[in-house]
N, CA and C atoms as a LAMMPS dump frame, in Angstrom:
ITEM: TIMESTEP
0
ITEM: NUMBER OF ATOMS
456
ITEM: BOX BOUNDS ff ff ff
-5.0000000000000000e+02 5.0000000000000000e+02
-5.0000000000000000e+02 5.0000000000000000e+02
-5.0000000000000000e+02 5.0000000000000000e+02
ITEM: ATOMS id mol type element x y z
1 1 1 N 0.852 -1.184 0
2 1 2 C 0 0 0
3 1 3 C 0.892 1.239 0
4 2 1 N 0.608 2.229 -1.261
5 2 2 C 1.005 3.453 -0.758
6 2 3 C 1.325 4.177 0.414
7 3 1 N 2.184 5.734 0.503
8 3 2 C 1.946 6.234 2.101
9 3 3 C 0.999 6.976 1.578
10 4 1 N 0.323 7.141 0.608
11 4 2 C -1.184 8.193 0.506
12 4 3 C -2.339 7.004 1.094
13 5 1 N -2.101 6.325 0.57
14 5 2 C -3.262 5.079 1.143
15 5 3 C -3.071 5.088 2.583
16 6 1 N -1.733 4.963 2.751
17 6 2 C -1.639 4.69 4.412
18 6 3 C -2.402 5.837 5.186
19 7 1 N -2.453 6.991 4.61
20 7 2 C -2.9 8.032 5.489
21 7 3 C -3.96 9.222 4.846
22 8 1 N -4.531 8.275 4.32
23 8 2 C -5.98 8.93 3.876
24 8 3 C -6.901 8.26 4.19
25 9 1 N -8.392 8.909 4.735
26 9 2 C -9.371 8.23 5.618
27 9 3 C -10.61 8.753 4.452
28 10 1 N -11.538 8.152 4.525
29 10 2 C -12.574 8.431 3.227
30 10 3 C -13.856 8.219 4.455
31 11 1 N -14.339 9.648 4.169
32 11 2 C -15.322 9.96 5.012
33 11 3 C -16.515 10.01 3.494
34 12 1 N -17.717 9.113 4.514
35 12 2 C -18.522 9.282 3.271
36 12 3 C -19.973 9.103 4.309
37 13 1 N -21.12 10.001 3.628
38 13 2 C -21.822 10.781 4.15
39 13 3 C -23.348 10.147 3.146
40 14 1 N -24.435 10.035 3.918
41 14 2 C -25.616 9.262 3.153
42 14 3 C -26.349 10.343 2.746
43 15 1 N -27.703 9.381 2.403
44 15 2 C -29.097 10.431 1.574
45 15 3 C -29.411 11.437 2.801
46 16 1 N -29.484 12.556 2.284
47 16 2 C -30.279 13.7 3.343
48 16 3 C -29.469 14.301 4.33
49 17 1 N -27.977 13.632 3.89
50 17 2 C -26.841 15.021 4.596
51 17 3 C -26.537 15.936 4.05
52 18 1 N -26.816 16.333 2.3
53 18 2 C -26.646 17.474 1.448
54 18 3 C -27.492 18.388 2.466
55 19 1 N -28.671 18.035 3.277
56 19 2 C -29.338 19.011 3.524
57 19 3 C -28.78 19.394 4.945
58 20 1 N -28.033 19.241 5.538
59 20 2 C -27.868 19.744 6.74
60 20 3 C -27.442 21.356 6.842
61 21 1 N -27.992 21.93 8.024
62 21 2 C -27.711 23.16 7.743
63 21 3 C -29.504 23.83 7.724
64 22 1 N -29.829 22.73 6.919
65 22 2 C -31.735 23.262 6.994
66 22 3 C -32.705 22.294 7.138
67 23 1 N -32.165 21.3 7.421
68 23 2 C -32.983 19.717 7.163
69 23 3 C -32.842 19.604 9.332
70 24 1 N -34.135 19.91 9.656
71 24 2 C -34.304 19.721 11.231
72 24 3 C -32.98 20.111 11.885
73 25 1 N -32.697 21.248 11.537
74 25 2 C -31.844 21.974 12.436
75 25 3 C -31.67 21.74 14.251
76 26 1 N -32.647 21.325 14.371
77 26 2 C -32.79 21.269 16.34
78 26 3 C -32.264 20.04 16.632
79 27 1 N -32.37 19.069 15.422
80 27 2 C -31.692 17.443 15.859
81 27 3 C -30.434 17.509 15.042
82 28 1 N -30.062 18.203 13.492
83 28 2 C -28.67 18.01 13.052
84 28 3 C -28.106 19.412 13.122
85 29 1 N -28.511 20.328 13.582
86 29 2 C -27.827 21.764 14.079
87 29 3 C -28.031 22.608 12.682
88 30 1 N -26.609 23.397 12.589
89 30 2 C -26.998 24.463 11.27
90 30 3 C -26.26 24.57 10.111
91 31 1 N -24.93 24.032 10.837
92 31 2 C -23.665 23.872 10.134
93 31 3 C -24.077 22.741 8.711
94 32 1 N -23.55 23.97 7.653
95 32 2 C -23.948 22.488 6.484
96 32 3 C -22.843 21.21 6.442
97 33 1 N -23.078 20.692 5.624
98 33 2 C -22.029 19.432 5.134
99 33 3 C -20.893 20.293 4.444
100 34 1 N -20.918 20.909 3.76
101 34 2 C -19.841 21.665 3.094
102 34 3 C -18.921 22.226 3.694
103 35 1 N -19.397 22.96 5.231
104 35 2 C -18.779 23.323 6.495
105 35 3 C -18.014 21.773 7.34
106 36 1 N -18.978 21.091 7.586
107 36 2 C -18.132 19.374 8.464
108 36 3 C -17.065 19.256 7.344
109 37 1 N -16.897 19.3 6.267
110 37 2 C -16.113 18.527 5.398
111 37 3 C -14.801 19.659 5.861
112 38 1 N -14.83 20.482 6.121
113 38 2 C -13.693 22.023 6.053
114 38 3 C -13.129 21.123 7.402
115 39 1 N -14.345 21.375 8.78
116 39 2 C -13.786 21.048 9.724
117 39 3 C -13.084 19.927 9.879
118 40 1 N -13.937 18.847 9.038
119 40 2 C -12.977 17.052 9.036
120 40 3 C -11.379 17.41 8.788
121 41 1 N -11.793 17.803 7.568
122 41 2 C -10.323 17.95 6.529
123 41 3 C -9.279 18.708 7.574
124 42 1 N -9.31 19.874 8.151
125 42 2 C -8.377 20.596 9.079
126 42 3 C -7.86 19.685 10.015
127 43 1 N -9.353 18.868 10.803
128 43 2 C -8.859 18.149 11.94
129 43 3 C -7.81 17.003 11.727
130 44 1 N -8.735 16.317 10.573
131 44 2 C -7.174 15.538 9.604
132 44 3 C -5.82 15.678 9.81
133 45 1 N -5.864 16.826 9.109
134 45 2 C -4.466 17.585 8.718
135 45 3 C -3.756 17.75 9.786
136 46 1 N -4.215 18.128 11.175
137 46 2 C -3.544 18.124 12.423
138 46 3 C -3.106 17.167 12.966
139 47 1 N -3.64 15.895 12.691
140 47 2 C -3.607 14.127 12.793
141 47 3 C -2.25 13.822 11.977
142 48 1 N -1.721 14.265 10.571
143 48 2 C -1.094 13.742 10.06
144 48 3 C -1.948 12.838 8.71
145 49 1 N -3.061 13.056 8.894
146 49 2 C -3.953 12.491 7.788
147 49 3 C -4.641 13.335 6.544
148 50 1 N -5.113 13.043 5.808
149 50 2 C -5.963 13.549 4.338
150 50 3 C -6.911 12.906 5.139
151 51 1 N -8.177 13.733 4.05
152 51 2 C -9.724 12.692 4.052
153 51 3 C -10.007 13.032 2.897
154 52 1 N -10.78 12.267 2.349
155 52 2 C -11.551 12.677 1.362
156 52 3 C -13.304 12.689 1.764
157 53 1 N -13.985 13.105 1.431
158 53 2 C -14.802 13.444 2.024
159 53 3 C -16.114 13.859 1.08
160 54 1 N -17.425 12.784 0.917
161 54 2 C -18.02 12.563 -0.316
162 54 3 C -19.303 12.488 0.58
163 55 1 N -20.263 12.962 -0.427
164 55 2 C -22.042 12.447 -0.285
165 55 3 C -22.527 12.297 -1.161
166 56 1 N -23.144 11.092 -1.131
167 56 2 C -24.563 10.417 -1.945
168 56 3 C -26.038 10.074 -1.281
169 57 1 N -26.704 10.095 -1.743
170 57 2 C -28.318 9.949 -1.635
171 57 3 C -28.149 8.55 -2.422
172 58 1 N -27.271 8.031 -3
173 58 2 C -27.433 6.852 -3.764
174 58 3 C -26.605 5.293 -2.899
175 59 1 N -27.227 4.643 -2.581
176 59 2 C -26.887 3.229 -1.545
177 59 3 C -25.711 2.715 -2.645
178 60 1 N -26.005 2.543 -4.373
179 60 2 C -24.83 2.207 -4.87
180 60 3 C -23.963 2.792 -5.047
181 61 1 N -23.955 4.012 -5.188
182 61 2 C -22.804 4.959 -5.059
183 61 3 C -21.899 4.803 -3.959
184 62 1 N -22.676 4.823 -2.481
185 62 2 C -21.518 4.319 -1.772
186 62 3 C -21.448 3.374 -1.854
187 63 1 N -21.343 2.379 -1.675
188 63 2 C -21.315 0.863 -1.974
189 63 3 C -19.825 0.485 -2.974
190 64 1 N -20 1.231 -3.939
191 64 2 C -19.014 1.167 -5.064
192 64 3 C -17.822 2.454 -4.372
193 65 1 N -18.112 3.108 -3.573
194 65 2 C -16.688 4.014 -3.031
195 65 3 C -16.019 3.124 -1.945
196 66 1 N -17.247 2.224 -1.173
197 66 2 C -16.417 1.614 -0.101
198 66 3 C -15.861 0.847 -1.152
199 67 1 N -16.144 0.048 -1.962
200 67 2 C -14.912 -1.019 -2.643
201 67 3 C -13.806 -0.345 -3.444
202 68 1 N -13.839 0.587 -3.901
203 68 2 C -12.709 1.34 -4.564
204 68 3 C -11.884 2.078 -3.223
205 69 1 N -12.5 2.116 -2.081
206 69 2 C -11.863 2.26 -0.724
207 69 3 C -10.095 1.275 -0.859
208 70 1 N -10.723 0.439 -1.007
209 70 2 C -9.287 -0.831 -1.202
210 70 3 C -8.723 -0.433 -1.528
211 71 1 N -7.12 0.218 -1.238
212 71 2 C -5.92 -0.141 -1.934
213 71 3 C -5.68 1.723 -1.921
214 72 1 N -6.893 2.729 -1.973
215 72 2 C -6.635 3.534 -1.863
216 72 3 C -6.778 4.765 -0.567
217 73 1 N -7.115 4.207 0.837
218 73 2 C -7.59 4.747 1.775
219 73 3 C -7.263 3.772 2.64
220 74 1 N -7.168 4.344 4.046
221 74 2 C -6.97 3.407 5.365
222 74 3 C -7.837 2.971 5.925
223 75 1 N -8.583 3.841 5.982
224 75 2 C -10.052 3.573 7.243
225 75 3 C -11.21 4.446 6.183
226 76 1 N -12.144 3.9 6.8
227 76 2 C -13.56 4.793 6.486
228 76 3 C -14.227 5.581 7.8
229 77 1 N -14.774 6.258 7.782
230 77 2 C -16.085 6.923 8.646
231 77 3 C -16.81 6.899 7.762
232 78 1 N -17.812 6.994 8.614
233 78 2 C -19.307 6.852 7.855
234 78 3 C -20.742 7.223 8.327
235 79 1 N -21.337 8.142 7.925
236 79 2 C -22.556 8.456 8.52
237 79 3 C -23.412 8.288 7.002
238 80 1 N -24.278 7.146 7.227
239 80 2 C -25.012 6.434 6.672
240 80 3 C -26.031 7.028 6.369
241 81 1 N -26.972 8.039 7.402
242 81 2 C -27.906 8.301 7.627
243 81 3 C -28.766 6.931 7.67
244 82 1 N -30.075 7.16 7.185
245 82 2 C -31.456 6.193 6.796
246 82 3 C -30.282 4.804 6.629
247 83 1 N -29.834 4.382 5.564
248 83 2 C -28.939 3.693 5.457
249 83 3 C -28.191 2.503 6.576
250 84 1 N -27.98 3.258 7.368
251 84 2 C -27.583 2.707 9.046
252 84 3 C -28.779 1.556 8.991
253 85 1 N -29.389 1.314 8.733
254 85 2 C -31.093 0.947 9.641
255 85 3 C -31.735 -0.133 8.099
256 86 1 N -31.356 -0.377 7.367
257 86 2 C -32.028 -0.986 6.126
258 86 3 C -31.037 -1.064 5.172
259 87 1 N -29.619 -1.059 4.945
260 87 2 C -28.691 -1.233 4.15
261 87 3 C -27.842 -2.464 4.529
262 88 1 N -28.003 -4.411 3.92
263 88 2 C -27.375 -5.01 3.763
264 88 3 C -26.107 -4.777 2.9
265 89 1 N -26.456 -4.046 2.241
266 89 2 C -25.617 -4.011 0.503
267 89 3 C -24.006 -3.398 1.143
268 90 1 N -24.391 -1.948 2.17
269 90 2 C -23.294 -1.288 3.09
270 90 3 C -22.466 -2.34 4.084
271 91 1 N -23.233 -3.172 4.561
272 91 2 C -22.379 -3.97 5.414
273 91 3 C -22.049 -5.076 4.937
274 92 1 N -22.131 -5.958 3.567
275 92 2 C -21.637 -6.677 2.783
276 92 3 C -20.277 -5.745 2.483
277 93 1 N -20.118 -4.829 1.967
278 93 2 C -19.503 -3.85 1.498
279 93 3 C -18.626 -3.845 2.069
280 94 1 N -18.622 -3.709 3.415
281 94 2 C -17.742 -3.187 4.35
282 94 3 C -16.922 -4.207 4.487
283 95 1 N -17.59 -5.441 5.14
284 95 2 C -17.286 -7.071 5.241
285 95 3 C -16.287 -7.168 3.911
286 96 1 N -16.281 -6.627 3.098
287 96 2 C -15.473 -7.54 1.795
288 96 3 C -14.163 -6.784 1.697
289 97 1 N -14.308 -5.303 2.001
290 97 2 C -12.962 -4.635 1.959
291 97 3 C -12.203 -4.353 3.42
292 98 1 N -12.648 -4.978 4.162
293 98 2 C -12.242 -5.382 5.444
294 98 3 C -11.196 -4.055 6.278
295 99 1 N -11.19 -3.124 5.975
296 99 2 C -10.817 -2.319 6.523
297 99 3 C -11.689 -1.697 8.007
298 100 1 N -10.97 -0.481 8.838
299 100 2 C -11.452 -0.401 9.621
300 100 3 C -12.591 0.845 9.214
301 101 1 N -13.954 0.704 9.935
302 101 2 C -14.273 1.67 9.737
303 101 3 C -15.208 2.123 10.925
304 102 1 N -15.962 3.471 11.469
305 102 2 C -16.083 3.84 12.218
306 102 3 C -17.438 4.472 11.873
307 103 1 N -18.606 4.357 12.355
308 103 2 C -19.965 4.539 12.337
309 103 3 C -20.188 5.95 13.154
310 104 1 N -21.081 6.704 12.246
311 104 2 C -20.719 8.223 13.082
312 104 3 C -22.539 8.54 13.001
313 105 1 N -23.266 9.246 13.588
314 105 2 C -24.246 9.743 13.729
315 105 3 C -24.346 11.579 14.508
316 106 1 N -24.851 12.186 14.236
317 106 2 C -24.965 13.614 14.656
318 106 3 C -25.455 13.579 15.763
319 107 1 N -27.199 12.983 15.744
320 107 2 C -27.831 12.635 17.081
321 107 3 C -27.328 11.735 17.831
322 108 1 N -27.848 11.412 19.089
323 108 2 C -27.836 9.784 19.536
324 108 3 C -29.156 9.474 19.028
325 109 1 N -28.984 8.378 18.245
326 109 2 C -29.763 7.485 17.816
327 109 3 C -30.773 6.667 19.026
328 110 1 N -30.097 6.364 20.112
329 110 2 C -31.134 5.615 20.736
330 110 3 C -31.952 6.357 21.819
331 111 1 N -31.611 7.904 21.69
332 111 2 C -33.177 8.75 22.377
333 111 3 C -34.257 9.063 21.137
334 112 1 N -34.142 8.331 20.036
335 112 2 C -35.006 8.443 19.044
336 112 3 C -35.916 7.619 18.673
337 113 1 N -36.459 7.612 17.354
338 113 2 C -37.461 6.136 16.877
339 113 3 C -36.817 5.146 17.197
340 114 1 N -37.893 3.963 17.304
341 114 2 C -37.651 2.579 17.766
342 114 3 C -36.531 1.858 16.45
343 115 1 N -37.074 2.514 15.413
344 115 2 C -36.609 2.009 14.395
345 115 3 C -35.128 2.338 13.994
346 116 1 N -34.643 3.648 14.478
347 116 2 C -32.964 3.883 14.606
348 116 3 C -32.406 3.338 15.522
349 117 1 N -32.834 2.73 16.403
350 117 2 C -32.13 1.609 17.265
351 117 3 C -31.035 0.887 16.914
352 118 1 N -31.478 -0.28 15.485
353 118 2 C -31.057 -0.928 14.964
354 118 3 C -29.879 -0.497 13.977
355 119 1 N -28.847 -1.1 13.612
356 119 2 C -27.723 -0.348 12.823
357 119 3 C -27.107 -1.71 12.126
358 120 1 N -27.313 -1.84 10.888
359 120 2 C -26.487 -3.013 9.927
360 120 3 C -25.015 -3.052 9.952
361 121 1 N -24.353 -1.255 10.13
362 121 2 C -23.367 -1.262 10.124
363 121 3 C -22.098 -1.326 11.105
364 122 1 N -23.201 -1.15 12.203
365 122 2 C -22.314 -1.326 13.643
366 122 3 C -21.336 -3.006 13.781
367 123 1 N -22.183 -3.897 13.267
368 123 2 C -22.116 -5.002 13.152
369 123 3 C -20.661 -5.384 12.65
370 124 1 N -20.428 -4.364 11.7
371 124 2 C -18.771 -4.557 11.234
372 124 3 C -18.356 -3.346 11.263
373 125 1 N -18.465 -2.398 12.387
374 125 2 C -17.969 -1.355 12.927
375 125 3 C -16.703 -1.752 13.742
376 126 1 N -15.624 -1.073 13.702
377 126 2 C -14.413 -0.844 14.728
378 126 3 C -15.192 -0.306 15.829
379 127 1 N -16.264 0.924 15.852
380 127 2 C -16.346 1.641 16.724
381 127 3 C -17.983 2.426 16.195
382 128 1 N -18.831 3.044 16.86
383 128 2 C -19.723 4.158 17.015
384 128 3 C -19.77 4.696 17.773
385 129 1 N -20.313 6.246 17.002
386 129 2 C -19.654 7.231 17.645
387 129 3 C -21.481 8.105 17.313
388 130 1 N -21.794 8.46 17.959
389 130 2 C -22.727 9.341 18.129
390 130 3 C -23.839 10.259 19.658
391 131 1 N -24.262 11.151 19.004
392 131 2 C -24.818 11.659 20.274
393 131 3 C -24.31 13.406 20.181
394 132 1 N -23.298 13.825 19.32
395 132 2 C -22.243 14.801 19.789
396 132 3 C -21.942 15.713 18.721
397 133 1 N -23.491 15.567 17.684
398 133 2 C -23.501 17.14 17.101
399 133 3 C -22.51 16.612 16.011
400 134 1 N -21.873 17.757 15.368
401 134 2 C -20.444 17.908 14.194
402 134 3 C -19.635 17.228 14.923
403 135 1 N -19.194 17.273 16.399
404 135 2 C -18.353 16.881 16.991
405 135 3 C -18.162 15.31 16.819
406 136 1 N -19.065 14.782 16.379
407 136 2 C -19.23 13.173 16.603
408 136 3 C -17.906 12.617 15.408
409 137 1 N -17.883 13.56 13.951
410 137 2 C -17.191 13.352 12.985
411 137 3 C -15.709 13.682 13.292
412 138 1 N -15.553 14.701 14.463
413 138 2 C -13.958 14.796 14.9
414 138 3 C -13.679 13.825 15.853
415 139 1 N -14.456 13.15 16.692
416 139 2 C -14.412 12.429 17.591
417 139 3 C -13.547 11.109 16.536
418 140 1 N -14.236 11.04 15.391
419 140 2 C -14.337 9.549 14.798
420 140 3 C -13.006 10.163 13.88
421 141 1 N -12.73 11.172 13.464
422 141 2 C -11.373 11.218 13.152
423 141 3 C -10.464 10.821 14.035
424 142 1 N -10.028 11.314 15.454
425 142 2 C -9.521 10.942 16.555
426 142 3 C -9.267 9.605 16.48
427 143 1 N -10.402 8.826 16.541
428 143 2 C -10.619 7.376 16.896
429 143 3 C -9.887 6.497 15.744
430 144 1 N -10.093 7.53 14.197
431 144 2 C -9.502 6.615 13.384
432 144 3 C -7.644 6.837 13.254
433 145 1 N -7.623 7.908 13.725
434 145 2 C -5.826 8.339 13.797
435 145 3 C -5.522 6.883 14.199
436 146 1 N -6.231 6.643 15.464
437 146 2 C -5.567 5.86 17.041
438 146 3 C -5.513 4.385 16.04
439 147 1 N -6.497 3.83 15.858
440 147 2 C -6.501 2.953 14.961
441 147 3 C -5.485 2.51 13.891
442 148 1 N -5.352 3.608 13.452
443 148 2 C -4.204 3.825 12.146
444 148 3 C -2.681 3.466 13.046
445 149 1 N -2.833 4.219 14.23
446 149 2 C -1.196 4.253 14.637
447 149 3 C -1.541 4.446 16.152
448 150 1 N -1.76 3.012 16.553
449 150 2 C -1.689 3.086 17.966
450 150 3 C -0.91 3.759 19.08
451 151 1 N 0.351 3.984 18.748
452 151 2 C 1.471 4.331 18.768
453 151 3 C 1.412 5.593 19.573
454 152 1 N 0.59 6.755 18.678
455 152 2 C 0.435 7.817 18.923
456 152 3 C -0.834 8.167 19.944
């Protein structure tokens, strides 16, 4: 593996995070996605890491980034949205390129519907991380440094 592979993390973001910023502001705050991606990327950069840092509304779209993940990225984060909760296809996905990856949510999920309870992807999660606003996505940078290089 490359040292760009070694130290690039591919943050990838589900249906209905384009809208953050105006999409129920009181549960995902105000800050858009265009803003988390600034903050990821900086916090990165202080880590010693890149991110790349992508959204789709489309289940195959990511699906096909986690497998092109291989060979060119270390770890994933991931906020699934809807996805989390009804996506086999994501945690097949994950399962096949076997890397580490780290499950991120804005809210906590389990002061919510019965139905966000459940998570396909936790299942082949290193770690979840939610409850903690924008913060949840620096948290899970953090978490993926440590991962990357225990060391530090």
């Amino acid at each position: 593996m490359s040292s760009a592979a070694t130290s690039t993390i591919l943050v990838l973001n589900g249906p209905n995070l384009n809208m953050l910023g105006t999409r129920e502001p009181e549960i995902y705050g105000t800050q858009t996605l265009d803003e988390v991606g600034i903050l990821v990327a900086g916090h990165a950069k202080s880590l010693g890491l890149t991110s790349d840092f992508r959204q789709s509304n489309h289940e195959g779209e990511l699906v096909t980034w986690i497998q092109q993940a291989l060979g060119t990225a270390s770890g994933i984060i991931i906020n699934a949205g809807a996805y989390t909760h009804t996506s086999i296809a994501l945690h097949d996905a994950f399962k096949s390129v076997n890397l580490p990856m780290i499950e991120v949510h804005l809210s906590n999920v389990y002061q919510r519907e019965d139905f966000r309870h459940k998570s396909y992807l936790s299942l082949v999660a290193s770690g979840v991380i939610c409850g903690f606003g924008i913060n949840s996505y620096l948290l899970a940078v953090d978490a993926m440094a440590k991962l990357l290089n225990p060391e530090t």
